[in-house]
C-alpha positions in Angstrom: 0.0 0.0 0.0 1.7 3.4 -0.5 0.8 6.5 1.2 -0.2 9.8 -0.4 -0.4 12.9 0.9 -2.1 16.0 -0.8 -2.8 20.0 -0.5 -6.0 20.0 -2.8 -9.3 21.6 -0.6 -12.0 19.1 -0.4 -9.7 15.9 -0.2 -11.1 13.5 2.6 -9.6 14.0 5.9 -8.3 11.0 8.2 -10.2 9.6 11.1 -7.3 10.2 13.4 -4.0 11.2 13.3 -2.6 7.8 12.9 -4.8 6.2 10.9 -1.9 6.0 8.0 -0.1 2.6 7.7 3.4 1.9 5.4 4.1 4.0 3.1 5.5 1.7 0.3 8.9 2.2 -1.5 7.9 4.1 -4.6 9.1 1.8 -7.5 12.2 3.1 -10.0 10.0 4.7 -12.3 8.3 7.0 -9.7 12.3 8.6 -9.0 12.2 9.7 -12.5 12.9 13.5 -12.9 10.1 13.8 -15.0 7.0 11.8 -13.9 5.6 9.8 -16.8 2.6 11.0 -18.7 3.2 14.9 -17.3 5.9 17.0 -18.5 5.5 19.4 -16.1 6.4 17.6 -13.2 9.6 16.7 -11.6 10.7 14.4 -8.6 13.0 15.5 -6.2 14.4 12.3 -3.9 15.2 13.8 -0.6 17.5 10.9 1.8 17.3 12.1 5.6 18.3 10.5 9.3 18.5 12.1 12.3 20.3 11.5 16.0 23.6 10.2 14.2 25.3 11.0 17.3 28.9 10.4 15.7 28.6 6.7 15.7 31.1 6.2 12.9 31.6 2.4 13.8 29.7 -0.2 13.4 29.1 -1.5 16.7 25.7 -0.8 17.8 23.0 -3.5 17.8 20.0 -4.4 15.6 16.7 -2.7 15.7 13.9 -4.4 17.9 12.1 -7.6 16.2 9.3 -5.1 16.1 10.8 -2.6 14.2 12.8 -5.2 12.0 11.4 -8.6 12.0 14.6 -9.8 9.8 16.9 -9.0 12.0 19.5 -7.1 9.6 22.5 -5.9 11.4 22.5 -2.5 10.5 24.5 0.6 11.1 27.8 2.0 10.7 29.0 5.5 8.7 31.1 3.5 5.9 27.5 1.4 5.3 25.3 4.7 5.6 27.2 6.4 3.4 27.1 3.6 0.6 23.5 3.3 1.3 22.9 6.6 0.8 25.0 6.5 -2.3 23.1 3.8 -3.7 19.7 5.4 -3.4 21.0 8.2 -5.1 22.1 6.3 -8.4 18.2 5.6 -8.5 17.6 9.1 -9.5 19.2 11.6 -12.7 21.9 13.5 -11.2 21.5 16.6 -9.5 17.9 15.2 -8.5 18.9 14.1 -4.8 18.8 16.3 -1.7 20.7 14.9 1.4 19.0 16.3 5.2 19.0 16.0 8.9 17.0 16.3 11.9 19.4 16.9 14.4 21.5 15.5 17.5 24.2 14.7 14.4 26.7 15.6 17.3 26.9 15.2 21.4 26.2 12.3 23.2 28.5 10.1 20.8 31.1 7.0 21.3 34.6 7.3 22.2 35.6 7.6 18.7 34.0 11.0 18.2 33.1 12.0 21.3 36.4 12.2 22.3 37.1 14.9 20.0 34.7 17.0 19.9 33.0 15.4 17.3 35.0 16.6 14.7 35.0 12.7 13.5 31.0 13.0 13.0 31.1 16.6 11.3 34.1 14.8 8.9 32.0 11.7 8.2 28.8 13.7 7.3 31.3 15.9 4.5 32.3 13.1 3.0 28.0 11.7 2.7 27.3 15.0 1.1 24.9 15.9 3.9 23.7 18.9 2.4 21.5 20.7 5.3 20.3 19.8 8.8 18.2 21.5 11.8 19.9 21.6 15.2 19.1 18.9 18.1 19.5 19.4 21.3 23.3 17.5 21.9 24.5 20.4 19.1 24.3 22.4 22.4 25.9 20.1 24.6 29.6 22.1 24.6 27.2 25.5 24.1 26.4 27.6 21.5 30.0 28.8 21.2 31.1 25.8 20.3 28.3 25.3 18.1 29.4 28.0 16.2 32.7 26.2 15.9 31.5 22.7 14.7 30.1 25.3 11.8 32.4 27.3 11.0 35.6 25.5 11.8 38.7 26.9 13.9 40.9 24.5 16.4 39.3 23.8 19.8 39.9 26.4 22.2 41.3 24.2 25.1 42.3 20.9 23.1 43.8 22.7 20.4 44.4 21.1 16.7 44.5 17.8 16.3 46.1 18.0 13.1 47.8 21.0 13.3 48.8 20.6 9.5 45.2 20.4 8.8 43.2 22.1 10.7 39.4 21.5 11.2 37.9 23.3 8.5 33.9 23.5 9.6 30.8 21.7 8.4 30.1 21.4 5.0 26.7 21.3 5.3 24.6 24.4 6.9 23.2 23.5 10.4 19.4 25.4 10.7 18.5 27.2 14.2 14.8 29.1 13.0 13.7 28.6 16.4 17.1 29.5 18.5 17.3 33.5 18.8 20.0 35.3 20.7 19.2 37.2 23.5 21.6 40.4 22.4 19.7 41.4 18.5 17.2 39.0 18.3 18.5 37.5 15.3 18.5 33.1 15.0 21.9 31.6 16.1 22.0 30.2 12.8 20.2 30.8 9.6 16.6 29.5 10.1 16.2 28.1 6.8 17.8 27.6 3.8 16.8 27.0 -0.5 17.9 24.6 -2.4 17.2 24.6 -6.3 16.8 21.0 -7.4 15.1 20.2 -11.4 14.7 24.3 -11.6 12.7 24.0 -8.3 13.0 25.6 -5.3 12.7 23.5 -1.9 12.8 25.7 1.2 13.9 23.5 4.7 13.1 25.0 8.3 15.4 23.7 10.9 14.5 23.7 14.2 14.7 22.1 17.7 12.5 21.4 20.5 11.3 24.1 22.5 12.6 22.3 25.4 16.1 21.9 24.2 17.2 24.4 27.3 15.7 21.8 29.7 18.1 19.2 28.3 21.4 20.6 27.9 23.8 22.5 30.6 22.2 25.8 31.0 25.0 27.8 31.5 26.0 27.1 27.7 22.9 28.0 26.3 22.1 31.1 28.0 22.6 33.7 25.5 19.4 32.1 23.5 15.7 31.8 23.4 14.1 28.8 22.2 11.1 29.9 20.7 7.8 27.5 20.0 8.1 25.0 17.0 4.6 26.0 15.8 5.2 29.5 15.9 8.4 29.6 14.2 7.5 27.1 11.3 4.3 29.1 10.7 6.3 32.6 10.5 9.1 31.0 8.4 6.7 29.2 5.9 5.2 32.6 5.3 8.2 34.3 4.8 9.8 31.4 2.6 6.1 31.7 0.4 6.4 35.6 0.0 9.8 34.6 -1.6 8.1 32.6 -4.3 9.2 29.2 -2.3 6.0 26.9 -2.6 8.0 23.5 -1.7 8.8 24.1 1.9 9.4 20.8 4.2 10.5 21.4 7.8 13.5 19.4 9.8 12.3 19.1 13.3 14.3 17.9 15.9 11.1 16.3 17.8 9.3 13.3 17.4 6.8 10.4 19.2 6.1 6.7 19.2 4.4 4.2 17.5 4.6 0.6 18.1 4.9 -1.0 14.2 7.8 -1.4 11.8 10.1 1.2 10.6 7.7 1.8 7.8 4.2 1.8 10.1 2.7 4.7 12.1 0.7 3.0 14.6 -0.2 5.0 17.4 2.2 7.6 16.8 1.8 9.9 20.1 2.8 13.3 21.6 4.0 15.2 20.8 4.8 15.4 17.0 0.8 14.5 16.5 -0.2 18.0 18.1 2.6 20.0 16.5 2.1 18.4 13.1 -1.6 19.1 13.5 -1.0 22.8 13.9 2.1 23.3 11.4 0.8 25.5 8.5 -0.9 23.7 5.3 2.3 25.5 3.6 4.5 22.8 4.7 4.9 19.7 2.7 6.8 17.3 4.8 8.3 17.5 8.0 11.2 15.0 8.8 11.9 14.4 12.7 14.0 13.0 15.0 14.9 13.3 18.8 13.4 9.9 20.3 15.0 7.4 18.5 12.3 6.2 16.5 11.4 5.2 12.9 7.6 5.7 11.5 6.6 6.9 7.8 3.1 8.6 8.8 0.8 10.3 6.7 -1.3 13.1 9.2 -3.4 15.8 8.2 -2.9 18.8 8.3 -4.4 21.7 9.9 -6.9 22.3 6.5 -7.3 18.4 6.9 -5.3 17.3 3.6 -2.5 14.8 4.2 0.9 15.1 4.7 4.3 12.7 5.4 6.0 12.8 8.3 8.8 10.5 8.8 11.6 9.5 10.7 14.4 7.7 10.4 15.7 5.7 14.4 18.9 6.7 15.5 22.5 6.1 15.0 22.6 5.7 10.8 20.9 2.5 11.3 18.5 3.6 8.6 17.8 6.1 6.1 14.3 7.6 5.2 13.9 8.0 1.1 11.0 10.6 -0.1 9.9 11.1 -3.6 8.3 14.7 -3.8 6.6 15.0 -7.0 6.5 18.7 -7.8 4.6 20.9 -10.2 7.3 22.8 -12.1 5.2 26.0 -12.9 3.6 26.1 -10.0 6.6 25.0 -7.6 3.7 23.3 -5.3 3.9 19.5 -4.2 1.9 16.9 -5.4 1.4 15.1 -2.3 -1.2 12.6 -4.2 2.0 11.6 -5.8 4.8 11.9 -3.3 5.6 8.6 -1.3 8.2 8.2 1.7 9.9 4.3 2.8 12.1 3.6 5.6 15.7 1.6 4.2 17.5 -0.1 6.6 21.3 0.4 7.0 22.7 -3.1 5.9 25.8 -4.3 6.8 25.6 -6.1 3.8 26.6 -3.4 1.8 30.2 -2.8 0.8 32.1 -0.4 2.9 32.6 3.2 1.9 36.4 3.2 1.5 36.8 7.0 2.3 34.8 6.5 5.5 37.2 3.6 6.2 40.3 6.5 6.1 38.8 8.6 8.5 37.6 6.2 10.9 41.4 4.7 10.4 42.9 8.1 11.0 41.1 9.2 14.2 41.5 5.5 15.6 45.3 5.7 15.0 44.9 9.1 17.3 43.1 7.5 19.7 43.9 4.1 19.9 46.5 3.9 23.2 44.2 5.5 25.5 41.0 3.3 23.9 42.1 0.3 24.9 43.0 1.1 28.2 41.6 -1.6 30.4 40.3 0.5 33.5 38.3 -1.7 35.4 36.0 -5.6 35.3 32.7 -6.7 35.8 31.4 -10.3 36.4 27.8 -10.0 35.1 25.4 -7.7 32.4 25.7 -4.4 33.8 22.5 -3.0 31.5 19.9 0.3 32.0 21.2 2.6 28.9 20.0 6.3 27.5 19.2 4.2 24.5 16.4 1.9 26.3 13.2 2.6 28.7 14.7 6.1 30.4 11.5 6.2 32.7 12.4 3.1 35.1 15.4 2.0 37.6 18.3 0.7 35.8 20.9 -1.2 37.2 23.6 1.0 35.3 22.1 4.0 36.2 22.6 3.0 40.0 26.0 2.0 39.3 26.8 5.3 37.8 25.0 6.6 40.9 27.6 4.8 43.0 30.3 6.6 41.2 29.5 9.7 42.1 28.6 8.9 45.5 32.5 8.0 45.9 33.5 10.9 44.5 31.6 13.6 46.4 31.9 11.3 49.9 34.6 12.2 51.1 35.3 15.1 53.8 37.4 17.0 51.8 35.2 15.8 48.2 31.5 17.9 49.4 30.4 14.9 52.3 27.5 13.4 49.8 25.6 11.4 51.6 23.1 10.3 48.4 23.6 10.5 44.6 21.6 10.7 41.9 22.2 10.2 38.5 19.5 10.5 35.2 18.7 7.7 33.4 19.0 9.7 29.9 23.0 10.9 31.1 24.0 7.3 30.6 24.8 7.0 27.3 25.8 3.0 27.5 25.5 0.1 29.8 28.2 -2.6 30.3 27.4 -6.1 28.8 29.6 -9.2 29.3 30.0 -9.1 25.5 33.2 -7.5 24.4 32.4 -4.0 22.8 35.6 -3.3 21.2 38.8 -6.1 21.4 38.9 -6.4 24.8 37.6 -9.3 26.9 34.5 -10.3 28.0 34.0 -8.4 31.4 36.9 -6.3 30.5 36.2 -2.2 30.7 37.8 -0.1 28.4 38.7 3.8 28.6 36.6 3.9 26.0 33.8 1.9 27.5 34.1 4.7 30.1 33.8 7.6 27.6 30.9 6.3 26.4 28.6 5.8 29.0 30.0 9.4 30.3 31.0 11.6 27.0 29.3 15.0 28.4 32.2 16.7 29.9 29.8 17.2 33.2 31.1 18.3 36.6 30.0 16.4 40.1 29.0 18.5 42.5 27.6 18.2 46.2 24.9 20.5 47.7 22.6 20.6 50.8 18.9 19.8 50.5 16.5 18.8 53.0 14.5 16.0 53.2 11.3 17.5 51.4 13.4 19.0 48.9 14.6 15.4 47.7 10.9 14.5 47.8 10.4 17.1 45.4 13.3 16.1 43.2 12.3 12.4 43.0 8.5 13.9 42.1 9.7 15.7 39.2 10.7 12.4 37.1 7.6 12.4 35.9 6.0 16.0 34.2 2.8 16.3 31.8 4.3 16.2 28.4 3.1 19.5 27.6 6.1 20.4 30.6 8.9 17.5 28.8 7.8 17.0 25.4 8.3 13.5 24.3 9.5 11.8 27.1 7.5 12.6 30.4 9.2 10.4 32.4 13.0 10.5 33.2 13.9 8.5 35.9 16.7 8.8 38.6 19.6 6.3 39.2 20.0 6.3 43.2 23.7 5.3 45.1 23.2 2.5 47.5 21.4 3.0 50.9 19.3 5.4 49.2 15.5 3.9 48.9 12.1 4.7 48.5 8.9 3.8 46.5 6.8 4.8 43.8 3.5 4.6 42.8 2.7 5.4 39.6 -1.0 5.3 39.8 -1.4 8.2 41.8 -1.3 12.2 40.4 1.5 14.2 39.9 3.5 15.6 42.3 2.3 12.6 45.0 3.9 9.5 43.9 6.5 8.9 46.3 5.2 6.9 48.8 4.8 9.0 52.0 7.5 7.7 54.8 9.2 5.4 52.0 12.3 7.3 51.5 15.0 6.0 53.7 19.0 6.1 54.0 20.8 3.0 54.8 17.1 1.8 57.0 16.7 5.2 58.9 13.6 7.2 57.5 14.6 10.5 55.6 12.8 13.5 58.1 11.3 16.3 55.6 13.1 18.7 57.6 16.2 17.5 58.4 19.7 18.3 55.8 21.5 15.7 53.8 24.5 16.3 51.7 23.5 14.8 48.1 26.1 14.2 45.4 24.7 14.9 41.8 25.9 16.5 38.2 26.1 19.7 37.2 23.9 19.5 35.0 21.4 18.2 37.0 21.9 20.7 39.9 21.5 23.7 37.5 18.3 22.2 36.8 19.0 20.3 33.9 16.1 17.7 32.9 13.7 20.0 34.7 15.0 18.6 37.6 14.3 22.3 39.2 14.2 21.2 43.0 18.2 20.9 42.7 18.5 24.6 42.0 17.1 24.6 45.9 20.4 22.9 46.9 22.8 25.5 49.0 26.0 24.8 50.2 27.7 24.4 46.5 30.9 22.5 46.4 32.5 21.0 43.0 33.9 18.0 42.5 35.3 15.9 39.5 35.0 15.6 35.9 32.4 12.7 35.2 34.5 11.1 33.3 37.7 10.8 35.4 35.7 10.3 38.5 33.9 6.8 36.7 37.1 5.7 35.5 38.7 6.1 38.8 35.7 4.2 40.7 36.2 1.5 37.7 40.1 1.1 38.6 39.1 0.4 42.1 36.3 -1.9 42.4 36.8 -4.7 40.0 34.3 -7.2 39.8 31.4 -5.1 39.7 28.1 -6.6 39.7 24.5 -5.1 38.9 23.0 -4.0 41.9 19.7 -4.9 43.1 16.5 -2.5 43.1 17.0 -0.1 45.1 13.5 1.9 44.4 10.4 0.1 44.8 7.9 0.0 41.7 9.9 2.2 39.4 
């Protein structure tokens, strides 16, 4: 069955939002520039991803048996970049646009991560990633460095890497419509940007979520407003039509859920339904990202014709292909015509021999300190950013434990509790080996990647009521969060308490259950509490830290997990420390 979208009034309006099912892969003769039996149309094939996150080796695991009931191993820059180039040799030259979603930086492996991406932003040049919208991890270093992964220049602290040749900037253009600076008003970056493809013009609006301030350090972002996603797409749809631009799809870094395949739209949920709902009839297509998640959905829009909008999962594991048919003297889309399908990343593939080099090159940098063995464990340590973030995980707690030990001390802030977010752990720690070292083995690397944020532990004062209010805020409306309401808290050991989810918000820890090591937490009485900097500023919307007094600093995250690897070998996953969470 393919899905069609259109902008014709009087076309029949879905039921519900996710009524749409697959939209089938157009066959070769839909890709053709001219569409047969009209001369006035052309097809433009636009390839898109999103939440690349600089994971340039193939390493990371299949998709669910829900979203991939073959089970193809997937993933890996040298095979996106050959899949990409072999869905482009199904169209006439010139007739291919490659875009992003966001979060193609921040939050990434070792490999990357370790350089301040500059791996990731050298991959994508070498794809011929033509134009992308901000995520929220482009603002993980701030807005500074933002600029920087742009434009190019040597690190500030770290230098050049290559001091021969120096990072030389994005080759693509990063869109910010929705990030303003605080000093002129003006976006961070450009807000949108025109490409001419068949003697068309396609405008793209790139934006983040409104809550992108809520997620990253706030320190680093606080020369910016984040403006609504509505809004902004409405204002700069207008303003891209008044420019004779009638092709306009939006990059959102936002998204929901569904529960099918990658090419299915069941139940997609909050909050991309509402937004996409509300998004001006002007826009065409609008290509997501942020939660991981792959879904080719056809929605209508707010004059109740249908549109696409897709995403692609995470991590290059899969690339979106969408044929917009367009009307060359009119420059509208004919979304009766236009299709969208969901291509997994094989591994089958050959490899992209120029993505080899560079992963080769920036391994040969790093390679001493990557295989570093820093530490064992006997057992799955598991509970990753990449799974359920809303629940206990036993990595979480472990990470939890690390920075207990490092803000315990007298002389390191006195912690007696620690906390730790779910979504901060950016791996867990199975038995099987990640890179060449053995089974139960940790690498540096292994470190870096569960901890690549560069955050700061920290110790502070709150009372008893005050960590109530803390452990309430894991779960907000998703008109406060966005797309993930529930962001659950890692605890150090000693620490426990129950929740019940049944009840409302702002009451589901169970009154008198919070204890430390047996003794009941008193509302009024102090604790010392050991947590990120991020998390204290108020990161996550974890606000009830900001109450914390009594600031002391500790260690870089990084350093400190490494160190609390080297000395407890043998590390095991803990049991539940929280009860019904």
């Amino acid at each position: 069955m393919t899905i069609t979208t259109r902008r014709r009034v009087g076309a029949t309006v879905l039921a519900a939002a996710c009524a749409a099912t697959l939209a089938a892969a157009p066959a070769s003769g839909d890709t053709k520039d001219k569409p047969k039996g009209n001369p006035n149309l052309t097809t433009v094939q636009l390839l898109s991803f999103n939440d690349y996150h600089g994971h340039l080796e193939a390493t990371d695991p299949k998709l669910t048996p829900a979203e991939d009931p073959s089970q193809t191993p997937v993933g890996g820059a040298e095979y996106l970049s050959t899949t990409l180039s072999n869905l482009r040799s199904k169209v006439g030259k010139g007739s291919s646009l490659t875009v992003a979603a966001g979060d193609l930086i921040g939050g990434s492996p070792f490999l990357s991560g370790m350089f301040h991406d500059e791996p990731s932003v050298e991959s994508l040049n070498q794809m011929g990633l033509d134009v992308s919208s901000v995520g929220n991890h482009e603002f993980d270093e701030g807005t500074d460095e933002l600029l920087r992964m742009q434009n190019g220049g040597c690190h500030p602290t770290d230098g050049c890497y290559f001091p021969q040749s120096p990072y030389a900037g994005a080759d693509f253009q990063w869109l910010s419509a929705n990030v303003v600076r605080k000093d002129n008003g003006k976006t961070l970056l450009p807000g949108t940007s025109v490409k001419t493809v068949n003697g068309v013009k396609i405008g793209f609006i790139g934006m983040t979520l409104e809550a992108t301030p809520t997620l990253v350090s706030p320190a680093g972002v606080s020369s910016v407003d984040f403006l609504d996603e509505v809004q902004t797409a409405n204002a700069q749809a207008a303003a891209l039509k008044k420019q004779g631009v009638k092709s306009i799809v939006v990059l959102l870094h936002e998204g929901g859920y569904q529960t099918g395949t990658i090419n299915d739209c069941n139940g997609i949920s909050a909050p991309i339904a509402q937004i996409a709902a509300q998004i001006t009839p002007e826009v065409d297509q609008i290509i997501t990202g942020h939660t991981h998640q792959a879904y080719i959905c056809s929605l209508p829009d707010p004059a109740g014709n249908d549109r696409l909008v897709t995403s692609a999962h995470d991590y290059g594991r899969a690339v979106t292909e969408t044929s917009l048919v367009i009307n060359t003297k009119s420059g509208e889309v004919m979304r009766d015509r236009s299709t969208a399908t969901n291509h997994l990343v094989a591994q089958t593939a050959p490899k992209d021999g120029a993505i080899t080099k560079i992963i080769d090159k920036w391994n040969t940098l790093a390679g001493p300190l990557k295989a570093q063995i820093v530490g064992t464990h006997t057992e799955d340590i598991l509970g990753d950013s990449s799974g359920n973030r809303g629940i206990e995980t036993p990595m979480a707690d472990v990470v939890a434990d690390a920075i207990l030990a490092g803000t315990d001390g007298p002389n390191e802030g006195g912690a007696q509790i620690a906390f730790m977010n779910v979504g901060g752990v950016r791996e867990d720690l199975p038995m099987k080996p990640k890179y060449s070292e053995a089974p139960g083995q940790i690498t540096y690397a292994e470190a870096f990647d569960i901890a690549p944020f560069n955050n700061l532990l920290v110790s502070i004062d709150l009372t008893g009521d005050q960590i109530r209010q803390v452990l309430e805020q894991q779960y907000q409306p998703v008109a406060a969060r966005g797309s993930r309401p529930m962001l659950a808290l890692g605890v150090s050991k000693g620490f426990t308490y129950d929740w019940d989810a049944s009840q409302p918000q702002g009451s589901r820890v169970v009154n008198g259950s919070m204890a430390l090591n047996g003794a009941p937490i008193e509302a009024t009485k102090t604790y010392r509490v050991g947590t990120l900097n991020f998390l204290a500023d108020g990161g996550d919307l974890f606000t009830a830290f900001t109450q914390g007094t009594n600031r002391a600093g500790g260690p870089e995250d990084l350093a400190n997990l490494v160190a609390y690897f080297q000395a407890n070998p043998g590390l095991t996953a803990p049991a539940s420390r929280i009860g019904g969470l």
